[in-house]
C-alpha positions in Angstrom: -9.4 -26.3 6.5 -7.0 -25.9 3.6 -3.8 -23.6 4.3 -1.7 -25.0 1.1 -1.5 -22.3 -1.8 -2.6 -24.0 -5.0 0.1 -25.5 -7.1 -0.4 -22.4 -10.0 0.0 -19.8 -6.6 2.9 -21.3 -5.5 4.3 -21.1 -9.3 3.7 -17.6 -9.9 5.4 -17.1 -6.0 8.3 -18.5 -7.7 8.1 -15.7 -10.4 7.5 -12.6 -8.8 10.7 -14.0 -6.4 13.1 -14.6 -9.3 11.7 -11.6 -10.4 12.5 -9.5 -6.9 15.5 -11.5 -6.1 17.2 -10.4 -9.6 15.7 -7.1 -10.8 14.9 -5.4 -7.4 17.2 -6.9 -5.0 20.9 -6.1 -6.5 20.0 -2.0 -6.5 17.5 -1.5 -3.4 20.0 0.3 -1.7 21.1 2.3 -4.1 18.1 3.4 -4.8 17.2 3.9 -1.0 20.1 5.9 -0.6 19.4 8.1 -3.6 15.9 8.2 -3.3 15.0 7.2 -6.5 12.1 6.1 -8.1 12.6 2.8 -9.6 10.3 3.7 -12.9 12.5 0.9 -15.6 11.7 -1.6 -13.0 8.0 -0.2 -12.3 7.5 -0.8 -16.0 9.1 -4.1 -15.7 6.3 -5.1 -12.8 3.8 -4.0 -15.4 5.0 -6.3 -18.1 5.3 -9.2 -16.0 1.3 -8.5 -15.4 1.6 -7.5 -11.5 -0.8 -4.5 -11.9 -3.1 -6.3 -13.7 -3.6 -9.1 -11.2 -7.1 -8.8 -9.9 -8.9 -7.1 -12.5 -10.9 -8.6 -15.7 -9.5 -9.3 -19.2 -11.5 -6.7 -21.0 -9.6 -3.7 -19.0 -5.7 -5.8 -19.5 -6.2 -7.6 -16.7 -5.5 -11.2 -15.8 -8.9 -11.7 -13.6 -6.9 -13.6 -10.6 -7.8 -13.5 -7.0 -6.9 -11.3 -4.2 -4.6 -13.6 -2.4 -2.4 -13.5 -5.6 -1.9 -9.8 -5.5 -1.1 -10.1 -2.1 1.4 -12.7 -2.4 3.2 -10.5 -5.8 2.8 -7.8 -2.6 4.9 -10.4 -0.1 7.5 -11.2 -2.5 8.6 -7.9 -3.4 8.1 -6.5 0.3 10.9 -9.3 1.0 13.4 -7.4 -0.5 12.3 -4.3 -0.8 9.0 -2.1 0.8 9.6 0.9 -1.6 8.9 -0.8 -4.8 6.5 -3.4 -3.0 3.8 -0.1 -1.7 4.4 0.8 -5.5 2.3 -1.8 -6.7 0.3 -2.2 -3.4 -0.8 1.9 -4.0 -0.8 1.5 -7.8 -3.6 -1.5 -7.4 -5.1 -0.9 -4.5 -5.3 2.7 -4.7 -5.0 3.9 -7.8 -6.8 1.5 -10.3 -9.1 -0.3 -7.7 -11.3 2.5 -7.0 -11.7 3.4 -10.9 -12.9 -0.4 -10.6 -14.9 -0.3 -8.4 -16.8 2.7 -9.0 -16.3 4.1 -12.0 -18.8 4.0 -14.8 -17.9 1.5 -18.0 -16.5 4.8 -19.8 -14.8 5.5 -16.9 -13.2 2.1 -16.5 -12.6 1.9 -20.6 -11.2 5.6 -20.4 -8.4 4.7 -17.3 -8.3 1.4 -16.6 -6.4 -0.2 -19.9 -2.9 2.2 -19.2 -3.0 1.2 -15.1 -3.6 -2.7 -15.5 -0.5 -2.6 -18.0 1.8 -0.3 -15.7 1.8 2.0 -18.7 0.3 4.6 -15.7 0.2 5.0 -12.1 -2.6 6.0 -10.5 -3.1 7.8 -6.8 -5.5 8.1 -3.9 -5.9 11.8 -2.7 -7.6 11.0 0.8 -5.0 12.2 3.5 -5.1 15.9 4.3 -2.9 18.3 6.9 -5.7 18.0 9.2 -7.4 15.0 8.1 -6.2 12.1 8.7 -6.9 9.3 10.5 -10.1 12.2 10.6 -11.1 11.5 7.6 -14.3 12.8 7.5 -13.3 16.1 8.5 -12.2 16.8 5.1 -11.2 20.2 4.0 -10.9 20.0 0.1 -13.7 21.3 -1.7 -15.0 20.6 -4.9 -17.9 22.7 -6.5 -20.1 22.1 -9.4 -20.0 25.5 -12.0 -23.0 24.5 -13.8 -22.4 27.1 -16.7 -19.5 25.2 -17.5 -20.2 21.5 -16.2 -17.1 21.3 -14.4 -16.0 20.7 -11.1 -13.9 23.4 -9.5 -11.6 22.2 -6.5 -9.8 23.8 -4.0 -8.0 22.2 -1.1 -4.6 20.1 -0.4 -3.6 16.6 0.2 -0.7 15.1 2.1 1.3 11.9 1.8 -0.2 11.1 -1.3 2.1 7.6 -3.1 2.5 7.5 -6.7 1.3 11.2 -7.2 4.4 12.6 -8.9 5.8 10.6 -11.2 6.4 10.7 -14.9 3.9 7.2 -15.5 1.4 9.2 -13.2 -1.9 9.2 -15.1 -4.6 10.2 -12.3 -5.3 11.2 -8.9 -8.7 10.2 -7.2 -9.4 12.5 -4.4 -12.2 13.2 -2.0 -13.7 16.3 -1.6 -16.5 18.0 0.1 -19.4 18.7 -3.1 -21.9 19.7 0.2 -23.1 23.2 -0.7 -21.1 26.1 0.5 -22.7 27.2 4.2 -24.2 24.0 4.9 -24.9 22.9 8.7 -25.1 19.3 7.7 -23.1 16.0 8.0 -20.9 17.3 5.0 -21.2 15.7 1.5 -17.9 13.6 0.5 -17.5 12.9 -3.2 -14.5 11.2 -5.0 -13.3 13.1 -7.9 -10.7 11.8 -10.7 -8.0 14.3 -11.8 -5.9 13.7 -14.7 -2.1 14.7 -13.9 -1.1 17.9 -15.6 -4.8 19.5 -15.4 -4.3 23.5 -14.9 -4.6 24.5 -10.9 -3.3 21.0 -10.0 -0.1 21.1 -8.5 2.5 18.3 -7.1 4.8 19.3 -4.2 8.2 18.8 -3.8 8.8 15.1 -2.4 9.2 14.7 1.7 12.1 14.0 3.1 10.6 10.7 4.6 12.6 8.5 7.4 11.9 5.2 5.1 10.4 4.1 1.6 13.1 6.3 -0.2 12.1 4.6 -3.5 8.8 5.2 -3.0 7.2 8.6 -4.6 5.3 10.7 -1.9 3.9 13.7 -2.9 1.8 16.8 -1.2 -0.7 17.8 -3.5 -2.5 21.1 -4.0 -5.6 22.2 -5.5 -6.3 25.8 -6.7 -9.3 26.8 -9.0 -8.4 23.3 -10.8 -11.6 22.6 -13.3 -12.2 19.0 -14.1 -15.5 17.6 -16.5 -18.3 16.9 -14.4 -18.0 13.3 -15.8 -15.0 13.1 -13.8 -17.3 12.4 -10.6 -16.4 8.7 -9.6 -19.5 6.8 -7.7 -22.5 8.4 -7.0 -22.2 12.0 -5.7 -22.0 12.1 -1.6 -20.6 8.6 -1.5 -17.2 9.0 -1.3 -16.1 8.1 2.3 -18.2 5.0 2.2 -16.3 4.1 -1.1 -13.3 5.1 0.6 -13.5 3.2 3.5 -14.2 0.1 1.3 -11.5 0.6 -0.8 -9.0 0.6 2.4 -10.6 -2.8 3.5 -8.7 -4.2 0.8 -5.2 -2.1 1.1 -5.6 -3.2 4.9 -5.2 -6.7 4.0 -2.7 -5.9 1.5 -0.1 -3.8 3.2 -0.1 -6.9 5.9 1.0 -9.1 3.0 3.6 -6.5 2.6 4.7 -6.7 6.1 4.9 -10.9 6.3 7.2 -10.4 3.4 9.4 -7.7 5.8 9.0 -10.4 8.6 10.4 -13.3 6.4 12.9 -11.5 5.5 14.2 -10.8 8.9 13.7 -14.3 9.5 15.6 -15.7 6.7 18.7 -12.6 7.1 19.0 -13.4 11.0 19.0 -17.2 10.7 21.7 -16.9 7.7 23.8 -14.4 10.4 23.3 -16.5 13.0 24.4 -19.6 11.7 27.5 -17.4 9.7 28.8 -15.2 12.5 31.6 -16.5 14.9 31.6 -15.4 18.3 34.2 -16.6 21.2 34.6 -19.5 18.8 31.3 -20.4 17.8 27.9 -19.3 15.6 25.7 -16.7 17.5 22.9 -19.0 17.0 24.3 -21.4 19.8 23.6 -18.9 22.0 20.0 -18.9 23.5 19.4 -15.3 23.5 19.8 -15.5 19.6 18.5 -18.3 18.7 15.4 -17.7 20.9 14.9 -14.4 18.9 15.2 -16.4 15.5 12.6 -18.5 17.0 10.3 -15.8 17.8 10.5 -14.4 14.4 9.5 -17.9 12.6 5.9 -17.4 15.1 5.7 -13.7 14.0 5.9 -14.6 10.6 3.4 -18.0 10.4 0.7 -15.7 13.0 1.1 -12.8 10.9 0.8 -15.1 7.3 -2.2 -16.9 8.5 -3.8 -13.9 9.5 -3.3 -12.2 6.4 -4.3 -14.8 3.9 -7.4 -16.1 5.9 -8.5 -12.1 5.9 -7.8 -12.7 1.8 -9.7 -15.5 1.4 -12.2 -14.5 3.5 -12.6 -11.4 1.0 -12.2 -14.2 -2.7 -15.0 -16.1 -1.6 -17.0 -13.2 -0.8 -17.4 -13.2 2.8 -17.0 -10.0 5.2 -13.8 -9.3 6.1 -13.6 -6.2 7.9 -12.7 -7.1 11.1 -10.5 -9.5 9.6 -8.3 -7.2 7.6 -7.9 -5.2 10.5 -7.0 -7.7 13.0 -4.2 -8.7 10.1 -3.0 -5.7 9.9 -3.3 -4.3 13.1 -0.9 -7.9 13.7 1.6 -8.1 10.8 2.6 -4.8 10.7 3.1 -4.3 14.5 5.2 -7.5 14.1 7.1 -6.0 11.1 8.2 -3.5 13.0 9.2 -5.8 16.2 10.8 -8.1 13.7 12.9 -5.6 12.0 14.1 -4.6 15.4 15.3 -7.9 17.0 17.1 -8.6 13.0 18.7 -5.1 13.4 19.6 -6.8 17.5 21.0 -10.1 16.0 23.3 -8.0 13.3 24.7 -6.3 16.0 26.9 -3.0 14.3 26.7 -4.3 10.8 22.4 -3.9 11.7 22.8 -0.1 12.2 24.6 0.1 8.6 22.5 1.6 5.7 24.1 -1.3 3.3 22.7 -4.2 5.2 19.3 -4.6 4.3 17.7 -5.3 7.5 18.6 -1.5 8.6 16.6 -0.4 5.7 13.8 -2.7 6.5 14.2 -1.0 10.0 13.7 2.0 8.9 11.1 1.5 6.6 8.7 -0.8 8.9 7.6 2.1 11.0 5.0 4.0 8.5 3.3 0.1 8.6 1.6 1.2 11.6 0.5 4.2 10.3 -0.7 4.3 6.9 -4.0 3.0 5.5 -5.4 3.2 8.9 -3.1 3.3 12.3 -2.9 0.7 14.6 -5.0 2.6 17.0 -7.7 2.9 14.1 -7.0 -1.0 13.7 -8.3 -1.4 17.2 -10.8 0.8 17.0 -12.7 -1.2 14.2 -11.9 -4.1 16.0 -13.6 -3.0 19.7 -16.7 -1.5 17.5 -17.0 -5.3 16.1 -16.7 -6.9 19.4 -19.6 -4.4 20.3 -18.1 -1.9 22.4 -19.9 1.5 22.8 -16.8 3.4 20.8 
């Protein structure tokens, strides 16, 4: 067993943190506290090749593994989430499933602009009453055969890197079962190109964390799309979906070890720099103790989350894996950001010190791209459990 990164890894680590620590870093909060989409530094991340990582040459890619995108994913998550889940959605979601399952045109047509982070791409799947449900699906999408086109009606919710001005597509699942029918229903995915007629973006959410991060409602009415637009075989799309979230499962736990080691690295820093009654904090047990327990949070949850990436490079299942990482890291994220916050006493609960804004942000961890209880849930059906 083998836990060292290779020696290239652990140089491009080095990158994407000089990278984070001097283009991301020195404006996080103001952008968190203006809720504004980074898109200069976005472009920046798509220069230094981040959303090309694990795709092949021929689309602009740089054909590298998963557990590099996931450590690019760390890195940035350790000083910032919002502009970490940019790239995390933007991959994962956005040019992953054109990847995946598109056809070669398909790849050719969309691919080139999203590997470069010319474009942004999103991943229509969560609805107002479909969520963790995600087979009960409301959107519909009908084929008009006298025009070839698919005609979709329906809205989506919580929807990342859906409104900005690099946003090139949305992927979105729809019902394409025909209207009336008693059946399991039909689930397609379905590529819309931003600006298509009947297509509209909502007005952002006011969201308790991720203020950098672009979160749209999206809403479909009459919008006509080429029946070439159809990605994956027709009825297919929640078992492409589910696959694709595999993935952004292991991924978004690589986001939250980079929350965790940053807590760990802010509240030993504090500890060691804050006098009280004539000494550091950190001679106290009660803090030190809770520095301690962040260092185990952090190896559990990074050992978790790159076995679960390996697992998936060499080709191996990894289903249970990803979500027993994730189901892990991200609780811990959120445990960790609260004992940080503890050990920074006032100055935690101010906006300006960055643990606060990793406080706040931790919490959607547990929720999106599956919740915790869904984590479980795929873990008890592996174990064999009659859920």
């Amino acid at each position: 067993m083998n836990f060292d990164f290779s020696d290239e890894t652990e140089q491009f680590r080095k990158v994407v943190r000089d990278f984070a620590e001097a283009e991301v870093a020195p404006h996080a909060e103001a952008w968190d506290r203006d809720h504004t989409f980074p898109i200069d530094v976005v472009r920046a991340m798509g220069e230094l090749g981040l959303f090309g990582l694990p795709f092949p040459e021929e689309y602009g890619g740089s054909g590298s593994d998963f557990t590099t995108l996931c450590v690019a994913i760390e890195e940035l998550a350790r000083v910032d989430q919002s502009v970490s889940i940019t790239l995390e959605a933007g991959v994962g979601l956005g040019a992953n499933p054109i990847f995946q399952f598109g056809t070669e045109e398909q790849r050719q047509r969309w691919l080139p602009d999203l590997c470069a982070g010319r474009a942004l791409g999103g991943f229509g799947l969560t609805e107002p009453e479909a969520g963790s449900d995600a087979g009960g699906t409301r959107t519909r999408a009908v084929l008009d055969e006298s025009t070839n086109e698919w005609v979709i009606n329906g809205e989506k919710a919580f929807i990342t890197n859906s409104g900005t001005e690099m946003t090139s597509i949305v992927t979105i699942t729809a019902r394409t079962d025909p209207p009336g029918s008693t059946g399991k229903p039909e689930i397609s995915t379905i590529v819309v190109p931003a600006g298509t007629p009947g297509f509209e973006v909502q007005p952002p959410y006011r969201k308790m964390g991720w203020h950098a991060s672009d979160t749209h409602g999206l809403t479909f009415t009459d919008c006509r799309v080429p029946a070439d637009h159809l990605l994956g075989e027709r009825g297919r799309g929640f078992a492409n979906f589910l696959a694709i979230l595999d993935d952004g499962r292991v991924a978004i736990a690589a986001l939250a070890v980079g929350v965790i080691q940053a807590c760990l690295e802010q509240s030993v820093q504090y500890a060691q720099d804050r006098n009280a009654f004539g000494k550091p904090i950190g001679s106290n047990q009660a803090v030190a103790f809770k520095c301690a327990d962040l260092a185990v949070m952090a190896e559990t949850a990074r050992d978790l989350t790159y076995h679960a990436a390996w697992l998936k490079d060499v080709g191996r299942p990894f289903k249970r894996e990803a979500a027993m990482a994730k189901l892990y890291a991200t609780e811990a994220a959120v445990t960790a950001t609260r004992e940080a916050t503890q050990i920074f006493g006032g100055y935690g609960f101010m906006d300006e010190t960055p643990v606060a804004r990793h406080y706040r942000d931790s919490k959607i961890l547990e929720i999106g791209e599956g919740t915790s209880e869904v984590q479980r849930l795929i873990i008890a059906r592996d174990l064999g459990l009659p859920l």
